[in-house]
N, C-alpha and C positions, 0 to 999 in steps of 0.2 A: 504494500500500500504506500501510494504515494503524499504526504501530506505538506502541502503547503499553504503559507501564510502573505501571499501577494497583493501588495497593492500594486494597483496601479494611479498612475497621476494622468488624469485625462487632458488629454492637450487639445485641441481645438479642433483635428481632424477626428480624434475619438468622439466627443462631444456632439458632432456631424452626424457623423456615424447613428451615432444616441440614436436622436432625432428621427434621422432618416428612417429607422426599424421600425420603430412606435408603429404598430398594429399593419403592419407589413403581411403580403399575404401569397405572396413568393413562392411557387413550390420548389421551387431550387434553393431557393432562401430555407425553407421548412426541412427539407430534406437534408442541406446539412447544415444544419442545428441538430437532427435528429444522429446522422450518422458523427459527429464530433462525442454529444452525450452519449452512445453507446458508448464510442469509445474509451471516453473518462470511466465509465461504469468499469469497464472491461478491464482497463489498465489501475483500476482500486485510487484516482486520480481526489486526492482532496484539496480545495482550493482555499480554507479556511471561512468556505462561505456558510451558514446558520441555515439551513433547510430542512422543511418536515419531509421531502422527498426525495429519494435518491437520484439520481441522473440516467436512469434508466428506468427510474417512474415519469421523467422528468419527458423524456424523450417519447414514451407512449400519449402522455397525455399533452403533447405539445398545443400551445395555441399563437396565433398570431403574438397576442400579447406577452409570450413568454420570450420571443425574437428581443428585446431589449438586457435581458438577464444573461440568457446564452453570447448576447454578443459579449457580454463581458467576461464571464466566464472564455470565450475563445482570446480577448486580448489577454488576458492572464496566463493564458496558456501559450501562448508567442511569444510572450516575452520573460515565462518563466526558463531559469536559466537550470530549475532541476528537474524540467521536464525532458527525459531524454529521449524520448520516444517519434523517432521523426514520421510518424505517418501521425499521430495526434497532432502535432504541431502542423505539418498539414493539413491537414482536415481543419483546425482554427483557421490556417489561411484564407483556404478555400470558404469558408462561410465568410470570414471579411471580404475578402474581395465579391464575392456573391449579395451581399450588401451594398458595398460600394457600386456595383456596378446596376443593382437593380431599379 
């Protein structure tokens, strides 16, 4: 299990980002959200965040409005530097840039 404590400092392009998600409806957007939280499930990935749900309840019961949380959770995972696992880091990518791009 991987347990980490990350902040991040949202800088102006994060913040964007924010914004931009907020009740997004994306199926590429949805899908990886859905395939990054398998993967924290799968890889025992903690990110110090306080949840009544695991990341693969997280992933089943995804909803538009959950597109906000998961982005953060994927910048956390970019820029964590004890994440070694490069197909999760990855997979965060690919939903930022699936974001940005939508």
């Amino acid at each position: 299990m991987i347990i980490l404590d990350v902040v991040i400092i949202m800088d102006k392009k994060a913040e964007e980002l924010l914004q931009k998600c907020e009740n997004i409806d994306d199926s590429s957007v949805m899908g990886s959200c859905k395939v990054m939280l398998e993967m924290m499930a799968k890889e025992n990935v903690e990110l110090g965040d306080k949840t009544s749900e695991t990341y693969l309840e997280m992933a089943e019961n995804l909803s538009p409005q959950d597109v906000p949380k998961v982005l953060e959770l994927a910048l956390k995972v970019r820029e964590s530097g004890d994440i070694e696992d490069p197909d999760l880091k990855i997979a965060a990518s690919k939903l930022i840039r699936a974001i940005e791009m939508s």
